[in-house]
C-alpha positions as CSV (number, residue, x, y, z in Angstrom):
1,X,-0.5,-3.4,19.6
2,X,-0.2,-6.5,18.0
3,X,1.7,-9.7,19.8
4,X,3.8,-12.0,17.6
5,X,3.9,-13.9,20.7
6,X,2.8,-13.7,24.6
7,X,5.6,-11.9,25.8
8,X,5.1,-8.2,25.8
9,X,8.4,-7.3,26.4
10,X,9.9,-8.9,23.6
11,X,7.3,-7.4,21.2
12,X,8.5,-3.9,22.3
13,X,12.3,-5.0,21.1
14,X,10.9,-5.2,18.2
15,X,8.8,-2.1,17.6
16,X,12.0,-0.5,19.2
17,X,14.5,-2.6,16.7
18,X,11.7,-1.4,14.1
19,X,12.5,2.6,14.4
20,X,16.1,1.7,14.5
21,X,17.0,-0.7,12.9
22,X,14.6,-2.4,10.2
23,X,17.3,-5.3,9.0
24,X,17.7,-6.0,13.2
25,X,13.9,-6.2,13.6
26,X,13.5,-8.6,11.0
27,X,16.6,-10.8,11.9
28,X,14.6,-10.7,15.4
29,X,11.4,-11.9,13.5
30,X,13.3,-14.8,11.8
31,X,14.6,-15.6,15.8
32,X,11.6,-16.4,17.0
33,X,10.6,-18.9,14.7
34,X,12.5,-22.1,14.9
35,X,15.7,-22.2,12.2
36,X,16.1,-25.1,9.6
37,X,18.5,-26.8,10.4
38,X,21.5,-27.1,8.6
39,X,22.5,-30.3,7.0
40,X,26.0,-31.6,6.0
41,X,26.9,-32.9,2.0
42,X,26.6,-31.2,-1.0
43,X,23.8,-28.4,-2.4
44,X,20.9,-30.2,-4.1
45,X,20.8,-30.3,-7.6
46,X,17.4,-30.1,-8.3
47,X,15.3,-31.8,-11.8
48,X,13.7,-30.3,-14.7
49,X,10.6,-30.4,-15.6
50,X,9.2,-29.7,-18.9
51,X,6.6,-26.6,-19.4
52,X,3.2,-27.4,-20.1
53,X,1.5,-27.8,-23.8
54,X,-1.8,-27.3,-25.3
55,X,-4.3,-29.7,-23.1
56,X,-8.2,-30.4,-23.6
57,X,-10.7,-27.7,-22.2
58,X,-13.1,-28.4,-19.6
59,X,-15.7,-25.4,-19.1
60,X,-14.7,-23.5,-16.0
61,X,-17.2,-23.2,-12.7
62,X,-15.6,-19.7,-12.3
63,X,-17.7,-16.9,-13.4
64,X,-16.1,-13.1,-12.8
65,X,-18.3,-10.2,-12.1
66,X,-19.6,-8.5,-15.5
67,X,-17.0,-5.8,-17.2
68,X,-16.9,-2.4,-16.3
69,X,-15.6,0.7,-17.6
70,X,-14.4,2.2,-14.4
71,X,-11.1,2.6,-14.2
72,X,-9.4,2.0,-10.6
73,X,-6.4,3.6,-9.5
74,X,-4.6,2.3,-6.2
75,X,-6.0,4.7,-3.1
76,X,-4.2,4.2,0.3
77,X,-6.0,5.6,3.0
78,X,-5.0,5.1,6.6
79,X,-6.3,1.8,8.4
80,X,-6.0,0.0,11.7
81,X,-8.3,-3.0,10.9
82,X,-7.3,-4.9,13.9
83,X,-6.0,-8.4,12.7
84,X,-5.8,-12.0,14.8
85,X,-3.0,-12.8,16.5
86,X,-2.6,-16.0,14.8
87,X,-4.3,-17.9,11.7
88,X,-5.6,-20.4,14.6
89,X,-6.2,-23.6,12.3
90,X,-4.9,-26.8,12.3
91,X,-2.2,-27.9,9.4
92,X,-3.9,-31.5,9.7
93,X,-7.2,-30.1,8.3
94,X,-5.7,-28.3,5.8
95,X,-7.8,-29.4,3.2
96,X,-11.2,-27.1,5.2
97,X,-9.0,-24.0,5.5
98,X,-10.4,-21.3,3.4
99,X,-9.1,-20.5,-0.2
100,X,-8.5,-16.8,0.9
101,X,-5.7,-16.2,3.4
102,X,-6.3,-15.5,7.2
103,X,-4.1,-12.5,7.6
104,X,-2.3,-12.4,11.4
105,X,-0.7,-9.1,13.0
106,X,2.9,-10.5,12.9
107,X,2.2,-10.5,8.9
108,X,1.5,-6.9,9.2
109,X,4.3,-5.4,11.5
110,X,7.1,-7.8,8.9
111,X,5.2,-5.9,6.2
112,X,6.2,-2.7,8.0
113,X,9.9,-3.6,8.6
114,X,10.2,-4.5,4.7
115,X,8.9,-1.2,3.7
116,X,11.6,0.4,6.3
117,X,14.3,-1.8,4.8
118,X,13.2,-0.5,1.3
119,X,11.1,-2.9,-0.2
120,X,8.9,-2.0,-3.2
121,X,5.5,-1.8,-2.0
122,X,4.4,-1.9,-5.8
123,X,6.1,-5.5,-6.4
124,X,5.1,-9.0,-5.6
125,X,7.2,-12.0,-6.5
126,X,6.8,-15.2,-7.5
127,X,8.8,-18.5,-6.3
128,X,7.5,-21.7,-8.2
129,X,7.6,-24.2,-11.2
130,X,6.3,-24.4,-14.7
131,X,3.2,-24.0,-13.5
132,X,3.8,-20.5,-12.3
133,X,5.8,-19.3,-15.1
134,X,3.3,-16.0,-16.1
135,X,1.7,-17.8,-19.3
136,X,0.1,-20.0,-17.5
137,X,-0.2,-18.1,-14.9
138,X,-0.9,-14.4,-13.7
139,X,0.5,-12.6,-17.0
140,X,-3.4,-11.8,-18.3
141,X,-3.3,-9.1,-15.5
142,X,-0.8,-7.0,-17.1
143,X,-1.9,-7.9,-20.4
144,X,-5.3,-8.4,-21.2
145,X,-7.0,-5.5,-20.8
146,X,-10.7,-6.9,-21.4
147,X,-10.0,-9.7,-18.4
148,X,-9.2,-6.9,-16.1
149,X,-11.8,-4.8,-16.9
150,X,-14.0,-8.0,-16.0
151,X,-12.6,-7.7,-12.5
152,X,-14.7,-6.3,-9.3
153,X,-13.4,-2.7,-8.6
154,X,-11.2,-4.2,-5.7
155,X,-9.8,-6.4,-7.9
156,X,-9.0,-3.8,-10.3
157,X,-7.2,-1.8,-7.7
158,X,-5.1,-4.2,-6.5
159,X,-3.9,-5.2,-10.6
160,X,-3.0,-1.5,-11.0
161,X,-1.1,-1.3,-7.6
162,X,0.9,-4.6,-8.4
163,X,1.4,-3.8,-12.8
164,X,4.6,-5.4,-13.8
165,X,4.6,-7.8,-11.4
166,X,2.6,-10.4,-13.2
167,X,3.8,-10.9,-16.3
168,X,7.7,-10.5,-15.2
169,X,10.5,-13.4,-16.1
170,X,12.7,-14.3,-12.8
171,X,15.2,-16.1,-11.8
172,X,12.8,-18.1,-9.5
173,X,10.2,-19.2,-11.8
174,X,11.6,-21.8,-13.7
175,X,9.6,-25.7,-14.7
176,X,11.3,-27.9,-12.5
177,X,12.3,-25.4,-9.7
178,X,12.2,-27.3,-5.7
179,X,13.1,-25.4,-2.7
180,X,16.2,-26.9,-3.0
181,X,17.2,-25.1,-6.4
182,X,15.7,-21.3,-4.8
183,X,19.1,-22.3,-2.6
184,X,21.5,-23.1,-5.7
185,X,23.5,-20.6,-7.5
186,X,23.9,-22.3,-10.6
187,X,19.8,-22.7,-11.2
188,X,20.0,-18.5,-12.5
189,X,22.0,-20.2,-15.5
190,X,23.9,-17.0,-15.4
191,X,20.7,-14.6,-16.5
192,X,18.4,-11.9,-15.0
193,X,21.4,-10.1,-14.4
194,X,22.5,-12.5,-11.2
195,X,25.6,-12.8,-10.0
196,X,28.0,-15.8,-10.2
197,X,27.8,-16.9,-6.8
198,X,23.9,-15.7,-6.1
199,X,20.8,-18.0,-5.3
200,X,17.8,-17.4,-7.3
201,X,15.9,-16.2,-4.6
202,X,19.1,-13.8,-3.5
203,X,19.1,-12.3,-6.7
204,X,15.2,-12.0,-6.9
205,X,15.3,-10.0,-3.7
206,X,17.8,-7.6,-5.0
207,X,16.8,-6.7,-9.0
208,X,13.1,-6.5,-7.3
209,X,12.7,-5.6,-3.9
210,X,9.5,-7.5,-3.6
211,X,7.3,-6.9,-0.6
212,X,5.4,-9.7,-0.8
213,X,6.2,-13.3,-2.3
214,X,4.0,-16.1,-3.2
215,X,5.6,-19.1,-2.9
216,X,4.3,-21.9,-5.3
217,X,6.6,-24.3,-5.6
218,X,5.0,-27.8,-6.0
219,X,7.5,-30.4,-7.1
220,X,10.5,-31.7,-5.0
221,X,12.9,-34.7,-5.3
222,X,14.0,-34.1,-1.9
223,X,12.8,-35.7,1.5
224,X,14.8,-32.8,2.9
225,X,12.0,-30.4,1.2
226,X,10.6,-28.5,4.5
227,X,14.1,-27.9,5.7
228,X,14.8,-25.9,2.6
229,X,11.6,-24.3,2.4
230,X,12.0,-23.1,5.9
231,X,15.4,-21.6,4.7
232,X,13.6,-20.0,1.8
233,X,11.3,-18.5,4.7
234,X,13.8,-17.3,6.6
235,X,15.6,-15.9,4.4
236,X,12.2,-13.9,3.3
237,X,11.5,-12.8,6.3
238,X,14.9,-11.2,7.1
239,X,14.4,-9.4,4.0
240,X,10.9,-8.2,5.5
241,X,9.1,-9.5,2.5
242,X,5.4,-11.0,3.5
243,X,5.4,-14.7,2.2
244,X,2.2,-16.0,1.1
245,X,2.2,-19.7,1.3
246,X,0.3,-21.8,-1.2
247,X,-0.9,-25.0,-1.6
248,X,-1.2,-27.2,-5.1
249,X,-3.9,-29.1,-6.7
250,X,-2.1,-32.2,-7.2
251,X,-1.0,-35.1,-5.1
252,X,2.1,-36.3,-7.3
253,X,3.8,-37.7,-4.3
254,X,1.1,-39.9,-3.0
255,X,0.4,-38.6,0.2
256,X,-0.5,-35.1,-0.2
257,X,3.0,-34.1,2.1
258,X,3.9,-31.0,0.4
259,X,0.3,-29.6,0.6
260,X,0.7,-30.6,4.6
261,X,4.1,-29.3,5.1
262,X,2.7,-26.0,3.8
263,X,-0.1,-25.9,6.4
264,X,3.0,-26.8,9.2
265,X,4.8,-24.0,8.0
266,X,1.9,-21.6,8.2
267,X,1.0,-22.6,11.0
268,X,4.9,-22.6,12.9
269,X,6.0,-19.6,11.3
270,X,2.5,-17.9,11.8
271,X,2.0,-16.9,8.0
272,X,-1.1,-16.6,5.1
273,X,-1.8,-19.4,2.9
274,X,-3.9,-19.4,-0.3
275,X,-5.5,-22.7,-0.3
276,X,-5.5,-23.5,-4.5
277,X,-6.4,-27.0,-3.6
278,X,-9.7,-26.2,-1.8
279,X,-10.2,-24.3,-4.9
280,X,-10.4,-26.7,-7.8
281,X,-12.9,-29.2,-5.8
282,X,-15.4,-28.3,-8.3
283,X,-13.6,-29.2,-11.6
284,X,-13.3,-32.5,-13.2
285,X,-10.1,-34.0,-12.2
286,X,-9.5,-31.1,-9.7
287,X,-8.7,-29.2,-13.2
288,X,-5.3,-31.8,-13.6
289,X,-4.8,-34.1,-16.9
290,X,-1.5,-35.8,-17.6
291,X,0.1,-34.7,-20.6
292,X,1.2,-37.2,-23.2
293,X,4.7,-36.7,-23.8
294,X,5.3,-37.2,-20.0
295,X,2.9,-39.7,-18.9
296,X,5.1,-41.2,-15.9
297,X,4.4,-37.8,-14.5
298,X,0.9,-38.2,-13.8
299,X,-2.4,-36.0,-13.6
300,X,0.5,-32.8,-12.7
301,X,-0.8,-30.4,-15.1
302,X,-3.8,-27.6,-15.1
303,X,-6.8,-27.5,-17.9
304,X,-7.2,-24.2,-19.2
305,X,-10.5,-24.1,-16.9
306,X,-7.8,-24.5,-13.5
307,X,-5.4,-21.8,-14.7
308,X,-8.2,-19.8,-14.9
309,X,-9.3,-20.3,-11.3
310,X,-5.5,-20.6,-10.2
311,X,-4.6,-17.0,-10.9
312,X,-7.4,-15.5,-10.4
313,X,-7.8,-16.8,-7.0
314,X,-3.9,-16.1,-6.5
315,X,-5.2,-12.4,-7.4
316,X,-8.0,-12.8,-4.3
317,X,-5.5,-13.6,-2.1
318,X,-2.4,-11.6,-2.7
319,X,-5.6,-8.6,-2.5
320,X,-6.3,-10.1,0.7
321,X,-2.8,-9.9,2.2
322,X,-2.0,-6.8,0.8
323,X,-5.1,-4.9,2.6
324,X,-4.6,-6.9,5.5
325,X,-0.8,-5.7,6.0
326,X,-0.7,-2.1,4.3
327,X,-3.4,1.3,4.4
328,X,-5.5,-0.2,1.6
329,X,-8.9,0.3,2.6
């Protein structure tokens, strides 16, 4: 039995709330981690940022395995790989964690809960900016044959299992979205079929059941930004859906906070994240240039050598997760 904490007992409420109850046991989960807190004034009304345009190539230090002409279905056999009870790093060396998630038990039992509550174990969802919208970002998966096909056979697998996911419009993708604007109603602007009154990442949830979620989201105007991305956490995990954390590749705010407050959170709310940073090291730049139109922005977006790298290592560690947590062998 895995222990989301040290307390036996309460770990057997919730294998008991599990079989019961799967909305309880995850309403349980989000209890054990500390809430945001709630502030006073109006919802924030996040800015817009403008998606990216044609930038200069740099030749990528990212080489996939050679194609193959195998073509791998998604298998599910049964697995009790035992997993660590918690990621056990530091969110002050974030920058030395690995690019590929460390996967801890609680991720898999909340993984288990979702799939009781009725999450689609076939969908993944994206949270982020313009830099995660899927032309720039993981639509090649369900697109490009001849990319996939240069894919290791694990790789494959986990493309087939997820198809549809990654090249799929939402209403939380969107250059310019913040934590913040996952929260407001009026960021939808009244499409994907949301309702009036319904948060982007509300709506998400419903049209698409996710069971996992990668949140991306990189730019903020906010010095309240980790209260809302806790709320956008907790709201995840009530949902049962596995939230992969992820760090960016630029430093646009000077100090490199977001990157940080997404190693706190891993490490509070005891969670994966996919280290992007620590994978550009080796590209010029980090794989950033600033585009001309919106200089005052700064080095912000990716060469076509970095989106390369971003999504497939987003690929690597949404494959990591989703062994970690379900019967993939």
């Amino acid at each position: 039995m895995v222990l989301l904490r040290k307390t036996a007992p309460l770990c057997v409420l919730l294998l008991s709330l599990a079989a019961c109850s799967p909305r309880a046991a995850a309403l349980h989960l989000v209890a054990r981690v500390p809430p945001a807190t709630v502030l006073p004034g109006p919802t924030a009304s996040p800015g817009v940022t403008s998606s990216p345009t044609p930038e200069p190539s740099f030749p990528s230090t990212l080489t996939p395995p050679a194609p193959t002409n195998t073509v791998i279905g998604p298998t599910v056999l049964p697995s009790e790989t035992p997993l660590p009870p918690r990621i056990g790093l530091s969110a002050d060396e974030w920058k030395s964690w690995p690019q590929v998630p460390i996967v801890p038990g609680f991720v898999r039992i909340l993984y288990q809960i979702g799939q009781q509550m009725g999450n689609d174990p076939h969908a993944f969802s994206i949270l982020g900016d313009c830099q995660s919208q899927p032309d720039v970002f993981m639509s090649a998966y369900d697109t490009d044959p001849q990319e996939v096909a240069g894919l290791s056979p694990e790789l494959q697998e986990v493309v087939a299992w997820f198809a549809g996911s990654f090249n799929r419009r939402s209403p939380t993708v969107r250059g310019g979205t913040t934590a913040a604007a996952l929260l407001w109603p009026e960021w939808t602007q009244g499409k994907y079929g949301c309702w009036p009154d319904e948060t982007p990442l509300s709506c998400e949830l419903r049209i698409h059941r996710p069971a996992f979620a990668i949140l991306h989201v990189g730019t903020h105007y906010d010095v309240r930004n980790l209260v809302y991305l806790k709320r956008v956490l907790d709201q995840l995990i009530s949902q049962g859906v596995v939230p992969i954390l992820a760090t960016k590749a630029d430093d646009s705010e000077g100090d490199e906070a977001i990157n940080h407050d997404y190693a706190l959170l891993a490490v509070e709310y005891n969670l994966p994240l996919w280290n992007f940073w620590a994978a550009t090291s080796e590209l010029p730049d980090r794989g950033l240039y600033t585009r001309t139109e919106v200089r005052y922005q700064g080095d912000v977006y990716l060469t076509k050598a970095a989106r390369l790298i971003h999504r497939y290592s987003a690929l690597r560690a949404l494959n990591a997760v989703w062994r970690a947590v379900s019967a993939a062998p």
